[in-house]
PyMOL Python script that loads the backbone (N, CA, C, O; Angstrom):
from pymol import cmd

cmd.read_pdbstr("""\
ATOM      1  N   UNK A   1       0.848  -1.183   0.000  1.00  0.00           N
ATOM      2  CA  UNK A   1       0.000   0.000   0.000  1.00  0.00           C
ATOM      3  C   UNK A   1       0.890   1.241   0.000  1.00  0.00           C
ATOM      4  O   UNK A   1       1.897   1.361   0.697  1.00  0.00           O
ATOM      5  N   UNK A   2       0.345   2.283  -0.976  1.00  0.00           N
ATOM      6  CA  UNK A   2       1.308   3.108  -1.018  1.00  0.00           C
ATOM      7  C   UNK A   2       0.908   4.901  -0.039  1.00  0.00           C
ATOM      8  O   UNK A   2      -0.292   5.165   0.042  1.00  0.00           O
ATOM      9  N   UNK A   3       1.527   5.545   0.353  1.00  0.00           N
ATOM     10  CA  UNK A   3       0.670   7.109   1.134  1.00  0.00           C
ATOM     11  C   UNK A   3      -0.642   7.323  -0.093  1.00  0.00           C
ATOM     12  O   UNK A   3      -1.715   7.781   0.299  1.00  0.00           O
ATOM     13  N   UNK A   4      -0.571   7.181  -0.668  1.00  0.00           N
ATOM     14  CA  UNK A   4      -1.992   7.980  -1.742  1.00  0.00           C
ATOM     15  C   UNK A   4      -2.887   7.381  -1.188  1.00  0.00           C
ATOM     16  O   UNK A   4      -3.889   7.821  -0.624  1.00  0.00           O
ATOM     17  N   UNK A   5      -2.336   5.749  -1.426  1.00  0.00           N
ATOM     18  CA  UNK A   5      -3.550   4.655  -0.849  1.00  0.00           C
ATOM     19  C   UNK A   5      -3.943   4.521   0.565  1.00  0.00           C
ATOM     20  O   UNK A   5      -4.985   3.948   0.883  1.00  0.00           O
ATOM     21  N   UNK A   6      -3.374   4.881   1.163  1.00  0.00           N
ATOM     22  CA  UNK A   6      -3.725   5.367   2.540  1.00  0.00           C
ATOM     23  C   UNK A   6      -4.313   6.260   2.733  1.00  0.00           C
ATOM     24  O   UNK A   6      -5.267   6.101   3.494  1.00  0.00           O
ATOM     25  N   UNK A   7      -4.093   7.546   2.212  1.00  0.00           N
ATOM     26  CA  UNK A   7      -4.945   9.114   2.272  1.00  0.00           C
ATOM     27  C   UNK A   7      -6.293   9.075   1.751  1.00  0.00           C
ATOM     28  O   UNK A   7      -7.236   9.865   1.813  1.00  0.00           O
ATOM     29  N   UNK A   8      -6.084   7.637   1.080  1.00  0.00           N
ATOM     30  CA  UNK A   8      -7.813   7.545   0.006  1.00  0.00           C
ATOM     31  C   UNK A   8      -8.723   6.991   0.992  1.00  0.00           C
ATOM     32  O   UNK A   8      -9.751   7.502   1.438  1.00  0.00           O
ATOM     33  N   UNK A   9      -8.179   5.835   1.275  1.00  0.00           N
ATOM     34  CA  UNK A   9      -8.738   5.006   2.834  1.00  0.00           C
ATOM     35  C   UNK A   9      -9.162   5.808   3.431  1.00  0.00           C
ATOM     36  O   UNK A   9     -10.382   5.935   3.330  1.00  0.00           O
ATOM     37  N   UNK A  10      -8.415   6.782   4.369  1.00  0.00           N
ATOM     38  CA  UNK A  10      -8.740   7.481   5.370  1.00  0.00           C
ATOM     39  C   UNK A  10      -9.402   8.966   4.669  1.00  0.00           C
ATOM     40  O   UNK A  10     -10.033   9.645   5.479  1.00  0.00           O
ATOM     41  N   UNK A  11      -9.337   9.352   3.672  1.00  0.00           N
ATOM     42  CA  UNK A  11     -10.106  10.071   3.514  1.00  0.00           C
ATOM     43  C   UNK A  11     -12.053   9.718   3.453  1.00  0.00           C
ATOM     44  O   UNK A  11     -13.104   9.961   4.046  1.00  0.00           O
ATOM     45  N   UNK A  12     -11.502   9.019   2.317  1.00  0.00           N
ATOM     46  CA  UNK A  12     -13.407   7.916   2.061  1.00  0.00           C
ATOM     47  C   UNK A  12     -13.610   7.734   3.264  1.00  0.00           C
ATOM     48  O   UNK A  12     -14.665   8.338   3.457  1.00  0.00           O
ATOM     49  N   UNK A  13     -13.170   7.124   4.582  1.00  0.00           N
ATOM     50  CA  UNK A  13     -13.550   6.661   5.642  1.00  0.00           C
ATOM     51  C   UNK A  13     -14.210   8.052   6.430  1.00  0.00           C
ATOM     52  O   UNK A  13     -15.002   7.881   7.357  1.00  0.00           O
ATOM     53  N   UNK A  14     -13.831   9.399   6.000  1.00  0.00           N
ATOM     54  CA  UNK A  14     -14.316  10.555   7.312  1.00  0.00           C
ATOM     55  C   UNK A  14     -14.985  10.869   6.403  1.00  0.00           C
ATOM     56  O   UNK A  14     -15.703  11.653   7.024  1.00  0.00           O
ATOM     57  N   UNK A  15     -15.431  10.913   5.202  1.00  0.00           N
ATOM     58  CA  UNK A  15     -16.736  11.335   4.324  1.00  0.00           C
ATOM     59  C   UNK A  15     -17.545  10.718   4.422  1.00  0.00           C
ATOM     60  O   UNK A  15     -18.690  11.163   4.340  1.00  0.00           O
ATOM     61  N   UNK A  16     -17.301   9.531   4.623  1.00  0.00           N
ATOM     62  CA  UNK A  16     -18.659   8.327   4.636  1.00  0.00           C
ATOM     63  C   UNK A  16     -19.355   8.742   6.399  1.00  0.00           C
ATOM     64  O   UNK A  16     -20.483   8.868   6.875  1.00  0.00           O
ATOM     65  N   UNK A  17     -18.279   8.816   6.792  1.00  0.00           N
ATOM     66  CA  UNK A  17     -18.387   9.129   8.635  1.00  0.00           C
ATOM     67  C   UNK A  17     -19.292  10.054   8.596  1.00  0.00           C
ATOM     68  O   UNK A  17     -20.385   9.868   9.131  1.00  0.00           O
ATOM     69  N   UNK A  18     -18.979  11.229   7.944  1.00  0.00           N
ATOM     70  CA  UNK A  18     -19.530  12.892   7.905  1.00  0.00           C
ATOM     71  C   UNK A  18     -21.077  12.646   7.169  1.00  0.00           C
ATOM     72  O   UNK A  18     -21.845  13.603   7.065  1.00  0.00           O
ATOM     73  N   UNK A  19     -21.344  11.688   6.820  1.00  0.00           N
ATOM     74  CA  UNK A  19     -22.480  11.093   5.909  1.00  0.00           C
ATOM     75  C   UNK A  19     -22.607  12.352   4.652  1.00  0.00           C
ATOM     76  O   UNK A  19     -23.643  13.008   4.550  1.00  0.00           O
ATOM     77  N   UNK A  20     -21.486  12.564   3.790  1.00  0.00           N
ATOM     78  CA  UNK A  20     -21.500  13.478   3.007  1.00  0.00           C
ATOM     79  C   UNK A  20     -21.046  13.308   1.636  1.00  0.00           C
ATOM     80  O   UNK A  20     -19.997  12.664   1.614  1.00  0.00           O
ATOM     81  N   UNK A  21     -21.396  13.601   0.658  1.00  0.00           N
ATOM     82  CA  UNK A  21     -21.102  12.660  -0.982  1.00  0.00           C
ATOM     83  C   UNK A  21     -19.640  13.501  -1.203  1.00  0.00           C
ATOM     84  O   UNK A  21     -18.952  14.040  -0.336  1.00  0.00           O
ATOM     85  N   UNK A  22     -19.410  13.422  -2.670  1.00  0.00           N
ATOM     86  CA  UNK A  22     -17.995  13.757  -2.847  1.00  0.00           C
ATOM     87  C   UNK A  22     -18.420  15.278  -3.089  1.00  0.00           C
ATOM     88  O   UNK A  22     -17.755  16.245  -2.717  1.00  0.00           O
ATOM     89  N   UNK A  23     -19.557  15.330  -3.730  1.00  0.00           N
ATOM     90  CA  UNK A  23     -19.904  16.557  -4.329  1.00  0.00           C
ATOM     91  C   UNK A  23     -20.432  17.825  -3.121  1.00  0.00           C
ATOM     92  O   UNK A  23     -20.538  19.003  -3.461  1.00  0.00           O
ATOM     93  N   UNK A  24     -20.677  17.425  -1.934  1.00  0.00           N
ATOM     94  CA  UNK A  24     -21.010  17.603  -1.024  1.00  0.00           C
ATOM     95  C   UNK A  24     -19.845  18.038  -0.390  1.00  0.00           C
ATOM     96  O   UNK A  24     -19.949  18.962   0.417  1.00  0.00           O
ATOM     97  N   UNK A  25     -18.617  17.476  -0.640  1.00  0.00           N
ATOM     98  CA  UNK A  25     -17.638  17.444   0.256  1.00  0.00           C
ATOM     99  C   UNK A  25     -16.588  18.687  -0.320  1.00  0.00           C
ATOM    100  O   UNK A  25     -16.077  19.571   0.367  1.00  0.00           O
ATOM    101  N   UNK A  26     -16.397  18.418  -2.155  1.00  0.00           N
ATOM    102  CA  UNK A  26     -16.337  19.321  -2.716  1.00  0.00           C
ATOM    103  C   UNK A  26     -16.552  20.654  -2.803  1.00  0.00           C
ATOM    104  O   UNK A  26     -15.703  21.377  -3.323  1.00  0.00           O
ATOM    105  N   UNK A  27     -17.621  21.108  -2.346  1.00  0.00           N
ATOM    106  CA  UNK A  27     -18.462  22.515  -2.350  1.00  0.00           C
ATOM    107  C   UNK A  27     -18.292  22.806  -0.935  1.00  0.00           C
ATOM    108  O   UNK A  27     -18.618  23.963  -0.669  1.00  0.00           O
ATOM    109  N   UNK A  28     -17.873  22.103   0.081  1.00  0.00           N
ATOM    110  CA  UNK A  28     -17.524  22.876   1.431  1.00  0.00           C
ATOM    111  C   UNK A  28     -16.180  23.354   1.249  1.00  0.00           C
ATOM    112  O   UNK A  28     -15.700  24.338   1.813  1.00  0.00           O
ATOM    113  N   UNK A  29     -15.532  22.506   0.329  1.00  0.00           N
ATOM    114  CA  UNK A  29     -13.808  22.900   0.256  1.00  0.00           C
ATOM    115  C   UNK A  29     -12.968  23.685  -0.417  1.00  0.00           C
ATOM    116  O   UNK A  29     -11.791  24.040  -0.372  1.00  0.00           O
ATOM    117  N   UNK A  30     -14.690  23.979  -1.559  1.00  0.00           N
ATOM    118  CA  UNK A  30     -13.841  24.724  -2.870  1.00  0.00           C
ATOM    119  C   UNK A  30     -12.960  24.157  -3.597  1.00  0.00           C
ATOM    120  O   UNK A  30     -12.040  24.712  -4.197  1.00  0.00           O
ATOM    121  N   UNK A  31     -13.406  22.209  -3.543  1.00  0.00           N
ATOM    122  CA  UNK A  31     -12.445  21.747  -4.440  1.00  0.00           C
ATOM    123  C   UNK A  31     -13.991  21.255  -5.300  1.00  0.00           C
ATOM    124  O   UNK A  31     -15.136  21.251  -4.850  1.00  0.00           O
ATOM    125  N   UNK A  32     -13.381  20.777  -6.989  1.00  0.00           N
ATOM    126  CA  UNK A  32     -14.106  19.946  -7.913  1.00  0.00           C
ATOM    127  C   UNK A  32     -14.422  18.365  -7.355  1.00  0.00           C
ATOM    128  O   UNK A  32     -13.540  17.671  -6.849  1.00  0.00           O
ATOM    129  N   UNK A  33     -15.513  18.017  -7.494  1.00  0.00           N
ATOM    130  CA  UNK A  33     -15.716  16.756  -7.199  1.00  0.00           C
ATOM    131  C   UNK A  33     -14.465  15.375  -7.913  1.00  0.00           C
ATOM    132  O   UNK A  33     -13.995  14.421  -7.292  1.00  0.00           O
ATOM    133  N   UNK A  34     -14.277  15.695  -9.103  1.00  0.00           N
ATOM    134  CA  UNK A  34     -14.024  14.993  -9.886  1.00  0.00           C
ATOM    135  C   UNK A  34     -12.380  15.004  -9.074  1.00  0.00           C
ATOM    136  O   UNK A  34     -11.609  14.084  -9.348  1.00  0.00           O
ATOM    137  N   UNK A  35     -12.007  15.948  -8.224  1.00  0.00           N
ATOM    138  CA  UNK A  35     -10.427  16.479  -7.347  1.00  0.00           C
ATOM    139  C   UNK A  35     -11.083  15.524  -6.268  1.00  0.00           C
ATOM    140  O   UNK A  35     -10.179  14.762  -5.924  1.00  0.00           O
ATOM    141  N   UNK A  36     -11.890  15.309  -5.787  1.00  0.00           N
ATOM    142  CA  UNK A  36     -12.429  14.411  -4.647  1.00  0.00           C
ATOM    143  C   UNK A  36     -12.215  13.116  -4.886  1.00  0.00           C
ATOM    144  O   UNK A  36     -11.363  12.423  -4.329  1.00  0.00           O
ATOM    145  N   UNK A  37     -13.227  12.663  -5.979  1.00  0.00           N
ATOM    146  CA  UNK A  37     -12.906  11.284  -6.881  1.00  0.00           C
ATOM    147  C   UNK A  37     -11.293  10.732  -6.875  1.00  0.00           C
ATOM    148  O   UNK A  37     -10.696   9.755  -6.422  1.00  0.00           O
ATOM    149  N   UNK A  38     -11.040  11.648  -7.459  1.00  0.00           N
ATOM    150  CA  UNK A  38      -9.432  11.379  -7.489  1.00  0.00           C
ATOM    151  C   UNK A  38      -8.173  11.323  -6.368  1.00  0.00           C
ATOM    152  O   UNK A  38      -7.029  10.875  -6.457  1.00  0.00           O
ATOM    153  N   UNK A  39      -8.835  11.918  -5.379  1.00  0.00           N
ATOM    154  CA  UNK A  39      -7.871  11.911  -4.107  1.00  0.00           C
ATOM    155  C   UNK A  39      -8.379  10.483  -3.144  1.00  0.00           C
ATOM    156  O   UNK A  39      -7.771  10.036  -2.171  1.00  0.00           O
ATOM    157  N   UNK A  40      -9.719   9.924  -3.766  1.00  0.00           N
ATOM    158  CA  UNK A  40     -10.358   9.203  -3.052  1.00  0.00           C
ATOM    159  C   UNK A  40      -9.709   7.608  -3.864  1.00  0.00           C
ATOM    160  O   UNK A  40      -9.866   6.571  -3.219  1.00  0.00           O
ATOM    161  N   UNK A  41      -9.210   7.553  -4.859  1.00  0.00           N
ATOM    162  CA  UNK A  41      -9.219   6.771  -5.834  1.00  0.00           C
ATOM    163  C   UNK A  41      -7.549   6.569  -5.979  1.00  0.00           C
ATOM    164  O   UNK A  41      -7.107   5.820  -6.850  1.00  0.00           O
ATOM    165  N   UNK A  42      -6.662   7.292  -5.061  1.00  0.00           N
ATOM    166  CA  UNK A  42      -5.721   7.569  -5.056  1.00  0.00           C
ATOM    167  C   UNK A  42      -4.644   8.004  -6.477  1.00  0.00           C
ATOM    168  O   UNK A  42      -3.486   7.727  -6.792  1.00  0.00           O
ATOM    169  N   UNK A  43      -5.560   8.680  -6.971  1.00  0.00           N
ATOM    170  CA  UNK A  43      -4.874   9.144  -8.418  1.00  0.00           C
ATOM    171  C   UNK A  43      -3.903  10.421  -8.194  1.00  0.00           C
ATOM    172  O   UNK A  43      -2.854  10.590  -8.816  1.00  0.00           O
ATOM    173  N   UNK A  44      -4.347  11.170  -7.345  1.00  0.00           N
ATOM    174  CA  UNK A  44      -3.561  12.369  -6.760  1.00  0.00           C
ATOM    175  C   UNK A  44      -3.438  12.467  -5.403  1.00  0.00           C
ATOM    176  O   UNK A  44      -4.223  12.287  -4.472  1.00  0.00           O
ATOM    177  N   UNK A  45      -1.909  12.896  -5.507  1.00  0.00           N
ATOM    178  CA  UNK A  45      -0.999  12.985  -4.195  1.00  0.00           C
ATOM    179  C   UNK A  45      -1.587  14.806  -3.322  1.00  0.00           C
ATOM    180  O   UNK A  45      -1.288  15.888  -3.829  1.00  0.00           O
ATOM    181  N   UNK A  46      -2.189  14.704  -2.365  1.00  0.00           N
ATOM    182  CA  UNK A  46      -2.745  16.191  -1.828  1.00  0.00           C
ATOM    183  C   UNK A  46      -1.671  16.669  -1.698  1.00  0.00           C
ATOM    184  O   UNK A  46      -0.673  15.948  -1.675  1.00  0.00           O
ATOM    185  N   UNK A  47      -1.579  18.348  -1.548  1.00  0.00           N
ATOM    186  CA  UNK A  47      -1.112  19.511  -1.564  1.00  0.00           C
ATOM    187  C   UNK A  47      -1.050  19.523   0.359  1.00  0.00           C
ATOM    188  O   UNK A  47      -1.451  18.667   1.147  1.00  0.00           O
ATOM    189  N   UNK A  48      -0.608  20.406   0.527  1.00  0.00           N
ATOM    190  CA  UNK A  48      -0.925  20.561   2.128  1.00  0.00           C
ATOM    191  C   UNK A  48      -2.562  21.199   2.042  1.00  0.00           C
ATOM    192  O   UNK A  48      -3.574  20.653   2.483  1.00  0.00           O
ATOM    193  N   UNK A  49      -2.474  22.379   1.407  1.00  0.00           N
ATOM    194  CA  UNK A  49      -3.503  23.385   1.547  1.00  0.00           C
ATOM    195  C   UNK A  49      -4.432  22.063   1.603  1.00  0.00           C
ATOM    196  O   UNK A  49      -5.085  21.753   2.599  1.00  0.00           O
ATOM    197  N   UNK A  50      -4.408  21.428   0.565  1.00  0.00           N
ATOM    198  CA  UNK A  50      -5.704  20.490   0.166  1.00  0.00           C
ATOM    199  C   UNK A  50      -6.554  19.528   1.333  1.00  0.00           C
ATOM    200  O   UNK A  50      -7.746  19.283   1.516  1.00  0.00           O
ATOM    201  N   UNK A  51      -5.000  19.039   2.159  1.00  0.00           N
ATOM    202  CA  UNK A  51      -5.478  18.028   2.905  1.00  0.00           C
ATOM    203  C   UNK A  51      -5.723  19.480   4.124  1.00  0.00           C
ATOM    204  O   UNK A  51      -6.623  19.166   4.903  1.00  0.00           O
ATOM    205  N   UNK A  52      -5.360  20.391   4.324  1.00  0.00           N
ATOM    206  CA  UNK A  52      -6.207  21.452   5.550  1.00  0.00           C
ATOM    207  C   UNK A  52      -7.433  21.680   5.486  1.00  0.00           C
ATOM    208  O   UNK A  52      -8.233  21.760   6.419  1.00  0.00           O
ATOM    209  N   UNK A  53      -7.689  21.839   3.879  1.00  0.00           N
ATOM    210  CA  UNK A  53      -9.118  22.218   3.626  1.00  0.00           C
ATOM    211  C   UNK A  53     -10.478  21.151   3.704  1.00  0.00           C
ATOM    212  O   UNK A  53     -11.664  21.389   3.933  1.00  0.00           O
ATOM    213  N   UNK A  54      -9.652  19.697   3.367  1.00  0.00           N
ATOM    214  CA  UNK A  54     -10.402  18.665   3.311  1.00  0.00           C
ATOM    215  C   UNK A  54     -10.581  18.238   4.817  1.00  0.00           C
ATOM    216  O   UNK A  54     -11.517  17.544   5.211  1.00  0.00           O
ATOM    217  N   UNK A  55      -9.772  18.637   5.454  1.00  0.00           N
ATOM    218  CA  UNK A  55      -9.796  17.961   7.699  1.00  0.00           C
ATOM    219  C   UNK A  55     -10.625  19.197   8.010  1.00  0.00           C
ATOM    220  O   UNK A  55     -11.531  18.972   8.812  1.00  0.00           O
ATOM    221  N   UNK A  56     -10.522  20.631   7.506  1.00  0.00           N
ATOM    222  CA  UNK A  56     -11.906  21.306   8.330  1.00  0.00           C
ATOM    223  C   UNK A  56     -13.110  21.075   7.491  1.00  0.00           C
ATOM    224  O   UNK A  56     -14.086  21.557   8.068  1.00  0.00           O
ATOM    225  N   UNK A  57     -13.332  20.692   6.696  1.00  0.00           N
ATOM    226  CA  UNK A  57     -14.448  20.712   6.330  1.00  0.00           C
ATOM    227  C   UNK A  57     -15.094  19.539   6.676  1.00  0.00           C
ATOM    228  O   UNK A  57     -16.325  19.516   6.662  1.00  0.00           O
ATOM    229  N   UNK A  58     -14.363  18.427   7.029  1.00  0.00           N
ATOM    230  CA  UNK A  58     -14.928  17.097   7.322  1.00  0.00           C
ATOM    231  C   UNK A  58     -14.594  17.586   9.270  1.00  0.00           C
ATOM    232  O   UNK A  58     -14.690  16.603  10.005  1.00  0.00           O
ATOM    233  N   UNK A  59     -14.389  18.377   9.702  1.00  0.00           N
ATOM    234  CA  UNK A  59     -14.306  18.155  11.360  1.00  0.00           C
ATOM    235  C   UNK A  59     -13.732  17.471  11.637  1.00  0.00           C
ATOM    236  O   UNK A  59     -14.033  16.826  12.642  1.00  0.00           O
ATOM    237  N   UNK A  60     -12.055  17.068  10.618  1.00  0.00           N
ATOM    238  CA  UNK A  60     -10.874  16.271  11.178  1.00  0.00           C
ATOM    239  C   UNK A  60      -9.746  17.007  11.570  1.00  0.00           C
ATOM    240  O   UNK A  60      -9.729  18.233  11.676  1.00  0.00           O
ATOM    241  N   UNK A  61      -8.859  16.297  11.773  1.00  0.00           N
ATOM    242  CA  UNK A  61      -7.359  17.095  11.897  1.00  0.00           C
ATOM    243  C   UNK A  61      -6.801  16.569  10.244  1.00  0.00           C
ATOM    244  O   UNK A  61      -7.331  15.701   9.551  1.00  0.00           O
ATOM    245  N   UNK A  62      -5.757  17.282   9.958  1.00  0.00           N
ATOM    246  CA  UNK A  62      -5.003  16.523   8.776  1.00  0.00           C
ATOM    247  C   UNK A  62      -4.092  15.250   9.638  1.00  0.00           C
ATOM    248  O   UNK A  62      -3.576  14.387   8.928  1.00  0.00           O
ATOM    249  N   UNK A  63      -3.949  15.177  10.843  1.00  0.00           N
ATOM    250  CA  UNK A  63      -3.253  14.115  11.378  1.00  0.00           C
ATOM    251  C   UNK A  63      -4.216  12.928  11.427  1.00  0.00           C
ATOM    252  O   UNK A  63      -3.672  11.828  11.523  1.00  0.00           O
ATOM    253  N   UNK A  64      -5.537  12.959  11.379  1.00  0.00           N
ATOM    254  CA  UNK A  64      -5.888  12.032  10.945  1.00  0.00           C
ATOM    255  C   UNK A  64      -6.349  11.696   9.690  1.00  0.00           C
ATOM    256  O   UNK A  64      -7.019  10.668   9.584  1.00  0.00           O
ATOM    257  N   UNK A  65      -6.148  12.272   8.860  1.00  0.00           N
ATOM    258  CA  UNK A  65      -6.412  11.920   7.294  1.00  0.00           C
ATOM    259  C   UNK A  65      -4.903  11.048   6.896  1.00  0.00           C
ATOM    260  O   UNK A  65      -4.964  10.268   5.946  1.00  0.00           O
ATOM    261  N   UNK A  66      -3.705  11.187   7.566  1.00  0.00           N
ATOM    262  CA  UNK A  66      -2.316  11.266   7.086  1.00  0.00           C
ATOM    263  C   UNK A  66      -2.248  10.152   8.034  1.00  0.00           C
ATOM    264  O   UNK A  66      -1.137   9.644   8.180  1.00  0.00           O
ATOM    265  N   UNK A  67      -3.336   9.629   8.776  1.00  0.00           N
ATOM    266  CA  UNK A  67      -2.935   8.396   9.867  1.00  0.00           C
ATOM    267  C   UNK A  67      -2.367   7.189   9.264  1.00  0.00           C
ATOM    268  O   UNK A  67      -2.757   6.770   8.175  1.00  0.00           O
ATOM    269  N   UNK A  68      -1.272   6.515  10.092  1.00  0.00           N
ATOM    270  CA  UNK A  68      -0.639   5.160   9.429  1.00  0.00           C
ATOM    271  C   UNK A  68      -0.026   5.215   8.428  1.00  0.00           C
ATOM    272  O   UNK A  68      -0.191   4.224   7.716  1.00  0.00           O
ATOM    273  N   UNK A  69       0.966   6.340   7.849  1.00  0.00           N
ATOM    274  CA  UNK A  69       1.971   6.836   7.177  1.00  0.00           C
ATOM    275  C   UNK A  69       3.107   7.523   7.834  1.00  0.00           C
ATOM    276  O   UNK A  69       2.863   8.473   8.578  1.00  0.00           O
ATOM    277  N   UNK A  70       4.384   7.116   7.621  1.00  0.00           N
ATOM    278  CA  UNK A  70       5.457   7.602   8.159  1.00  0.00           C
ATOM    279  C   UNK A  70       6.263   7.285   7.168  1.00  0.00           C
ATOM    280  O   UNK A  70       6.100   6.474   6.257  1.00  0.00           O
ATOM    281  N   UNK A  71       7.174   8.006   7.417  1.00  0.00           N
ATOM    282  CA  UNK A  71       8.890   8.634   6.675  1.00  0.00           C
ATOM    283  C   UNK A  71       9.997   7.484   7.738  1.00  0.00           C
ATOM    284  O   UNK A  71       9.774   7.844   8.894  1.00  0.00           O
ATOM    285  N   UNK A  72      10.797   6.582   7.758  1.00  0.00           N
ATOM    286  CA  UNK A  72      11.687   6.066   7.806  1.00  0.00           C
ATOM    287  C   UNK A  72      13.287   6.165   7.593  1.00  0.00           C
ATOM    288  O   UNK A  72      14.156   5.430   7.126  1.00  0.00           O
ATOM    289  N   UNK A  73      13.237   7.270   8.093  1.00  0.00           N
ATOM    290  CA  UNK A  73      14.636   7.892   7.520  1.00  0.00           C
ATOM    291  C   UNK A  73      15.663   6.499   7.316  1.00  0.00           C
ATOM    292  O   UNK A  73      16.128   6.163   6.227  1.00  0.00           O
ATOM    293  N   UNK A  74      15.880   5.838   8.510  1.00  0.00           N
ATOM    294  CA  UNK A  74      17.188   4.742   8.511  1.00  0.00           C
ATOM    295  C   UNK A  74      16.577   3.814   6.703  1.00  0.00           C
ATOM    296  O   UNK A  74      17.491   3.539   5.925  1.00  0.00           O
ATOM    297  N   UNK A  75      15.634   3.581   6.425  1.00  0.00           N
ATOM    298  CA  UNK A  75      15.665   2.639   5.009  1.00  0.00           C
ATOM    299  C   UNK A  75      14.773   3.737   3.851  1.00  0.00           C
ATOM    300  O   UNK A  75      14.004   3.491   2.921  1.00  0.00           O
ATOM    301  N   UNK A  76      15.301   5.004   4.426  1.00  0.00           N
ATOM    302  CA  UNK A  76      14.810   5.662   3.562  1.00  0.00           C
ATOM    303  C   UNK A  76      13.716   5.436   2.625  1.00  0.00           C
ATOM    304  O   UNK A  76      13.846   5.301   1.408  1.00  0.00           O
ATOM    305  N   UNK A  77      12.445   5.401   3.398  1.00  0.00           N
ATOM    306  CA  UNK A  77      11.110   4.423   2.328  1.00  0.00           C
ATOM    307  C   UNK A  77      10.050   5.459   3.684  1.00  0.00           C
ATOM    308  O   UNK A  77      10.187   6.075   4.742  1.00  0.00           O
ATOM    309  N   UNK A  78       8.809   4.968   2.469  1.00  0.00           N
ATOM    310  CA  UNK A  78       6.967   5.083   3.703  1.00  0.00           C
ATOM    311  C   UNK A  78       7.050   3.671   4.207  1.00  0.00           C
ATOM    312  O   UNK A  78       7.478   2.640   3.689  1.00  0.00           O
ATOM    313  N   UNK A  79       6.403   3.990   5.609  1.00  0.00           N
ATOM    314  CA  UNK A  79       6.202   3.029   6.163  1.00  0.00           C
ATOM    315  C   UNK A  79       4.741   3.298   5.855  1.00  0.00           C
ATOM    316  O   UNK A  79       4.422   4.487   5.848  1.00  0.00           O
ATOM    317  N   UNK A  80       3.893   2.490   5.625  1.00  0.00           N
ATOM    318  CA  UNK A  80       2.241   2.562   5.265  1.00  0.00           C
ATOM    319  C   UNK A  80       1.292   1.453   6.398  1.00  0.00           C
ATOM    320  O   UNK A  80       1.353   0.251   6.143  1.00  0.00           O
ATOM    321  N   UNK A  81       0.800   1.718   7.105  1.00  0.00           N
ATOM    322  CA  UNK A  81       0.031   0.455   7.542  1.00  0.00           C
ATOM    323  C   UNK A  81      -1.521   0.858   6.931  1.00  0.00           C
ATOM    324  O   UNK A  81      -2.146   1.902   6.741  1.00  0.00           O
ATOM    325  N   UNK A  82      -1.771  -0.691   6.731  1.00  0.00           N
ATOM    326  CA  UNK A  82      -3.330  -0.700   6.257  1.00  0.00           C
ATOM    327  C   UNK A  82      -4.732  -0.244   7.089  1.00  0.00           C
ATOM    328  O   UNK A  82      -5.014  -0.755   8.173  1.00  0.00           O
ATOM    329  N   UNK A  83      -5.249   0.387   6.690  1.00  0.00           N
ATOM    330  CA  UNK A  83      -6.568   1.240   7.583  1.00  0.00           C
ATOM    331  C   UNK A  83      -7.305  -0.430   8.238  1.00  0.00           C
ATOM    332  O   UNK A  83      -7.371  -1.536   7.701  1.00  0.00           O
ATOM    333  N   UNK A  84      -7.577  -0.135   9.045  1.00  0.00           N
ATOM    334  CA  UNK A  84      -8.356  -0.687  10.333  1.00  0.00           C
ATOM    335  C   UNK A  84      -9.529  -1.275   9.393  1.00  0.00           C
ATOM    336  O   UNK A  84      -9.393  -1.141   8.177  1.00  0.00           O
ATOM    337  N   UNK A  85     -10.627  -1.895   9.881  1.00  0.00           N
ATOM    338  CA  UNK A  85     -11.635  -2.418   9.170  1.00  0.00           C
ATOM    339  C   UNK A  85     -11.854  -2.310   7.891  1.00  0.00           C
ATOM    340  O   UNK A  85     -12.835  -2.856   7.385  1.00  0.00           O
TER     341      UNK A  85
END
""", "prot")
cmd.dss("prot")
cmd.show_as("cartoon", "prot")
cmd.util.cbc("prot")
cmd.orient("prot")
């Protein structure tokens, strides 16, 4: 699993939470749905701004959108663990 695929997990997981569609989620953030789709689908890597705008509008932190991803300096790699249920 790679960080995208993790950010998609945990993103889909606080929209579905928020009981809110993409398009829904979109128009609180001032992003395009189809930018939702795609962050959800792990096609695109977020911006900072992106993942700030996407944790207040869903009533998260970005520390939990970014949960179960880490930097490994000693083997220089992501460490990724797989989302929970």
């Amino acid at each position: 699993m790679t960080p995208q695929e993790r950010f998609a997990a945990n993103l889909r997981r606080a929209r579905t939470k928020a009981g809110i569609s993409q398009e829904e989620l979109g128009h609180r953030c001032d992003l395009h749905r189809t930018e939702i789709s795609l962050l959800e689908r792990a096609g695109r890597e977020p911006r900072l701004a992106t993942i700030l705008k996407l944790a207040g509008s869903l009533e998260t932190t970005p520390a939990e959108l970014c949960s179960g991803m880490a930097w490994a300096p000693a083997g220089q790699r992501f460490e990724v663990k797989p989302p929970k249920g």
